[in-house]
PLY file of the C-alpha trace (Angstrom):
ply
format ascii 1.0
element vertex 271
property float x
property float y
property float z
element edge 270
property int vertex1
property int vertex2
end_header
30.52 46.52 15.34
28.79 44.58 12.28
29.76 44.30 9.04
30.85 47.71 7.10
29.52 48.29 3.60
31.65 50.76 1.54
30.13 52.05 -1.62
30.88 55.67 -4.03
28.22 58.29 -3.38
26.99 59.66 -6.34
28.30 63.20 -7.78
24.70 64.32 -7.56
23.75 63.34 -4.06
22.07 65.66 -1.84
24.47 67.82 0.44
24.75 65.93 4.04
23.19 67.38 6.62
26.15 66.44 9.13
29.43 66.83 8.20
31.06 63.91 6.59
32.97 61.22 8.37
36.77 61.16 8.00
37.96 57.66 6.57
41.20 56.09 5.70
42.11 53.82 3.73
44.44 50.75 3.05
46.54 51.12 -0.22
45.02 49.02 -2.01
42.23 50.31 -2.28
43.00 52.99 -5.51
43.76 50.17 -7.44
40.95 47.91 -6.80
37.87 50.60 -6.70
40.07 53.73 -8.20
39.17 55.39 -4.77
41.48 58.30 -4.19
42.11 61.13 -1.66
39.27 63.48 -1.03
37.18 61.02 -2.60
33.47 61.11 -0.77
32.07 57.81 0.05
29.23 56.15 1.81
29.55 53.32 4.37
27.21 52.01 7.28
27.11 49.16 9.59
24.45 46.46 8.46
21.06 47.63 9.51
22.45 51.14 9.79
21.98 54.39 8.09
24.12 55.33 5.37
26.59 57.83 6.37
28.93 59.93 4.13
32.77 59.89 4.37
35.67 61.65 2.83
39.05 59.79 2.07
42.05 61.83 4.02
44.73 59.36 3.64
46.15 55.93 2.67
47.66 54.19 5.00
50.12 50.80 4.73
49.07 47.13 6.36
51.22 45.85 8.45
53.11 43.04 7.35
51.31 40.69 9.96
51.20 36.98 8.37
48.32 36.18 10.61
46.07 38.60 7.77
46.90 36.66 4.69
44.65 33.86 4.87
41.49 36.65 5.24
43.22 39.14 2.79
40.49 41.43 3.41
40.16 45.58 2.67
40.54 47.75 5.31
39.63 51.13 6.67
40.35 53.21 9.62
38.16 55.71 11.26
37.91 57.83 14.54
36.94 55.62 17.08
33.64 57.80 17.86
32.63 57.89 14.38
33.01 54.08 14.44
30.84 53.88 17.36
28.26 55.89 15.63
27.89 53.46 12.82
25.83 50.66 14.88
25.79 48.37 17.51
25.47 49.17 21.40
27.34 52.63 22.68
30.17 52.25 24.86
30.99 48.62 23.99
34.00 47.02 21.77
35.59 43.60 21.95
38.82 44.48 22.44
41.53 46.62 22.18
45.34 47.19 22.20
47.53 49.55 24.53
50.76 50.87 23.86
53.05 51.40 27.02
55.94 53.61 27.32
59.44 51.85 27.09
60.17 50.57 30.82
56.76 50.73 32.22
55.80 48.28 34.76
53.39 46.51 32.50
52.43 43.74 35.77
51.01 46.66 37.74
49.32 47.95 34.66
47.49 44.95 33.65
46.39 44.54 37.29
44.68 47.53 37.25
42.96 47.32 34.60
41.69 44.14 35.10
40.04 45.35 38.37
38.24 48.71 36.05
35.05 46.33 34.83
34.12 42.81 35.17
35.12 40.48 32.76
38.05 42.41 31.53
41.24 40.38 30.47
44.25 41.55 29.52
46.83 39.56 27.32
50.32 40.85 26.61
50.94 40.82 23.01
53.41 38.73 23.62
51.25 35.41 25.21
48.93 36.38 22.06
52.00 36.59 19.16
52.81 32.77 20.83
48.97 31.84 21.03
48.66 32.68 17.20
52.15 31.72 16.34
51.62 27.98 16.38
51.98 26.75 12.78
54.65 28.56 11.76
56.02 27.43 14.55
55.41 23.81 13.00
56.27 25.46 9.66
59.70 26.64 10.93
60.33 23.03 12.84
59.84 21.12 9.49
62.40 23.66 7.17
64.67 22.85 9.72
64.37 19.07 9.52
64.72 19.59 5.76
67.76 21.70 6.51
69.32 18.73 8.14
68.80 16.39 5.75
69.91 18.56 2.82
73.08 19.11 4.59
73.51 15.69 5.58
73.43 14.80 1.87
75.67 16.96 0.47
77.89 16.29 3.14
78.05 12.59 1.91
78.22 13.59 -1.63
81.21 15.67 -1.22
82.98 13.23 0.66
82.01 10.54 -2.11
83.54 12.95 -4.78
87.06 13.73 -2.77
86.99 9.78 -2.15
86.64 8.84 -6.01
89.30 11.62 -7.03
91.67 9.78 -4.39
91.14 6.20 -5.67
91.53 8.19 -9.65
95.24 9.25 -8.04
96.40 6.56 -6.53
99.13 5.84 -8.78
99.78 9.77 -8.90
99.73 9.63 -4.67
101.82 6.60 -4.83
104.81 7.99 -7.44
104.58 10.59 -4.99
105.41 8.71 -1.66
108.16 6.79 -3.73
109.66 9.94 -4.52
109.80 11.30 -0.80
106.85 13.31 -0.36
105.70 12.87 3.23
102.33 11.30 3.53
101.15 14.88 6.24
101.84 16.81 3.11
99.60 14.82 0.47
96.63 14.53 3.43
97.00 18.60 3.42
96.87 18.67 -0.37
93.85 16.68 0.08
92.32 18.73 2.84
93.11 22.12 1.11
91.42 20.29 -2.57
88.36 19.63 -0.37
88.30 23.44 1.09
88.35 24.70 -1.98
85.69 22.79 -3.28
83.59 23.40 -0.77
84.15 27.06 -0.81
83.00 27.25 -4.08
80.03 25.18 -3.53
78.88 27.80 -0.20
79.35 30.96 -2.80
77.66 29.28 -5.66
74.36 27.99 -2.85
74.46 31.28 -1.17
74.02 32.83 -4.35
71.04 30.91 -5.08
69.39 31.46 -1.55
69.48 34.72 -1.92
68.08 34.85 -5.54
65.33 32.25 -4.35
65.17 34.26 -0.83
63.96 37.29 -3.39
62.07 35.59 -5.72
59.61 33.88 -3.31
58.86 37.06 -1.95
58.24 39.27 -4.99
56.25 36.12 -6.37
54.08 36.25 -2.97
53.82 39.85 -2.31
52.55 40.10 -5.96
49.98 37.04 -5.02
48.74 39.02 -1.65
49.73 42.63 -2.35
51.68 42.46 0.69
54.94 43.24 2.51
55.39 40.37 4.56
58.77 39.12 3.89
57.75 34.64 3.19
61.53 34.16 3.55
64.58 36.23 5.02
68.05 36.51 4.48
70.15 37.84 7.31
73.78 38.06 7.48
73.78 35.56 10.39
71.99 32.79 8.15
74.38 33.50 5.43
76.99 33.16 7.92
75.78 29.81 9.67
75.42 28.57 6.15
78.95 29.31 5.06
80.57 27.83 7.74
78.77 24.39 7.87
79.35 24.49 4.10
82.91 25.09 4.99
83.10 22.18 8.10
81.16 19.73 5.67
84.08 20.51 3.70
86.56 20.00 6.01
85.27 16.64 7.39
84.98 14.98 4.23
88.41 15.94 3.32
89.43 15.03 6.64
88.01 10.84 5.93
89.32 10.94 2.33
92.92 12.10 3.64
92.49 9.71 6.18
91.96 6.81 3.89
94.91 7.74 1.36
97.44 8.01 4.28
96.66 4.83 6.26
97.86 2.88 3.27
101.66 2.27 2.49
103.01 3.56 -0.89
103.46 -0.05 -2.84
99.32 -0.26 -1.91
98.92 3.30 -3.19
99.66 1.89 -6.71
97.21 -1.04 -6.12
93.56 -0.57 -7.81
90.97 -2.16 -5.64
0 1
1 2
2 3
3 4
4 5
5 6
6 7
7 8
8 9
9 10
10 11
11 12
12 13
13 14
14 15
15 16
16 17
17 18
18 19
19 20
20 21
21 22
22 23
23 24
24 25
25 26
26 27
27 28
28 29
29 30
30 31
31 32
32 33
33 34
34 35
35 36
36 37
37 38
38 39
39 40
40 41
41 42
42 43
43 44
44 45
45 46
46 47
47 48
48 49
49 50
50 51
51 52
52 53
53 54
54 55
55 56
56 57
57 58
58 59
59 60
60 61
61 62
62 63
63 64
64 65
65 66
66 67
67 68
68 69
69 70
70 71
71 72
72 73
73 74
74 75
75 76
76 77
77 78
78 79
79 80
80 81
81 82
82 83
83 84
84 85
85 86
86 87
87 88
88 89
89 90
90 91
91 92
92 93
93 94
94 95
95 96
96 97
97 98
98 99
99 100
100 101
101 102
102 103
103 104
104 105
105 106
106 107
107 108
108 109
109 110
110 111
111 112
112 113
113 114
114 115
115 116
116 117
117 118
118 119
119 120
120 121
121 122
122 123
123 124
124 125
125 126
126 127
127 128
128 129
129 130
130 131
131 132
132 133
133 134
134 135
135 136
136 137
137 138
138 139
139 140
140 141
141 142
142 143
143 144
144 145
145 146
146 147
147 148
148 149
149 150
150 151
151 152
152 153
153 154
154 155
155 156
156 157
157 158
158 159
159 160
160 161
161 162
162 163
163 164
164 165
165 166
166 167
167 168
168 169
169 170
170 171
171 172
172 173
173 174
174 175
175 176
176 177
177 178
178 179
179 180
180 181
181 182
182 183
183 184
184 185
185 186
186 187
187 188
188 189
189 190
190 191
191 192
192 193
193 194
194 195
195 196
196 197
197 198
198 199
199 200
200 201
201 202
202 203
203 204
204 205
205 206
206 207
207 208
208 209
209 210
210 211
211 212
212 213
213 214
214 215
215 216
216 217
217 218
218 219
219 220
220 221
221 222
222 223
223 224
224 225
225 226
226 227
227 228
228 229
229 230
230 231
231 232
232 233
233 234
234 235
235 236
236 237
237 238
238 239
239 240
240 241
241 242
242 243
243 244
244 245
245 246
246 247
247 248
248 249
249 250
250 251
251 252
252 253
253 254
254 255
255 256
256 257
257 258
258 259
259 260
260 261
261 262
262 263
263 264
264 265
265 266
266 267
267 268
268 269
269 270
């Protein structure tokens, strides 16, 4: 279709001699040219004539990620009127059809491949994976990240029950000598490790969500956009909170472990 140049017509222009073209535009575009509705503007295909348009509506981008990187203005028009602004009659590169929900969408794309020569048609969904490849790559490495993170806080947690066992030995041993059963000190141990790793999931799911929110208000500020950058779902909190919770577990399993495999008269040994 060729490049489309928008620019204001002037208040004192000469009336049109055709009635003006109908034009929408994306909402960004009051703010960065103060165009508004029933505005009257002039646009035209390079190496076309100017042609006079009137703004009937704003209309919202959708929040495809595959636009950032261009970032560009847009505007919609009536698919004739875009025809009449240049290049050959008839003719467009492509286009997207909607089906109804349930239609055999097989059959449909056979027939229309056999209505003119040359024609391919791609299911959005073959193009959403085509076009979909380096977040794909994106999404792989957050999740080796992911892994790593929680395979070091699992260590650290079971570092810090393991250093408050060896600080109570001499409590755990009084205990033994006293009666206590060595299943109910591994439980107290167990239950000290829940509870610390309960309050570490509140306090990190806390911050994902405040860093969840402010990487994208930072980001849909940068690209006056509203694709969400990051998500927070219920089922990620959920996943999160109950490996936060097993981490937990296991490292208060191997610190339990390590107190009750030793006699009491050891418990009272340092080293």
């Amino acid at each position: 279709m060729g490049v489309l140049v928008l620019l204001f017509a002037l208040g004192t222009a000469a009336a049109p001699e055709s009635p003006p073209l109908e034009l929408l535009v994306d909402r960004r575009w009051p703010a960065a040219a103060g165009v508004r509705l029933g505005d009257t503007v002039r646009l035209r295909a390079v190496g076309g004539a100017w042609q006079p348009a009137v703004v009937v509506g704003i209309f919202e981008r959708p929040a495809d990620p595959s636009r950032l990187a261009r970032n560009a203005f847009e505007v919609r028009l009536h698919l004739p009127d875009w025809e009449g602004l240049g290049g050959p009659p008839d003719a467009v590169d492509r286009v997207a059809v909607r089906v109804r929900a349930g239609a055999d969408t097989a059959a449909l794309r056979a027939w229309l491949e056999t209505t003119a020569v040359g024609l391919r048609v791609v299911p959005t969904a073959a193009v959403a994976e085509a076009s979909g490849a380096t977040f794909r790559v994106i999404a792989r490495f957050q999740r080796a990240i992911a892994a790593v993170a929680l395979g070091a806080a699992g260590v650290f947690l079971a570092c810090v029950l393991l250093l408050r066992v060896e600080a109570r030995r001499h409590d755990w041993a009084t205990l033994r000598l006293l009666g206590v059963r060595a299943g109910t000190l591994r439980r107290a141990v167990l239950l000290e490790a829940l509870g610390v790793a309960a309050v570490g999931t509140v306090l990190g799911l806390a911050g994902g969500w405040g860093a969840v929110n402010l990487v994208n208000a930072y980001y849909a500020r940068v690209y006056d956009t509203s694709v969400r950058f990051a998500v927070w779902t219920p089922a990620v909190a959920a996943q999160a909170a109950l490996l936060g919770l097993g981490l937990g577990v296991l490292a208060g399993a191997w610190a339990a472990w390590r107190l009750g495999r030793l006699p009491p008269l050891r418990l009272g040994e340092r080293g």
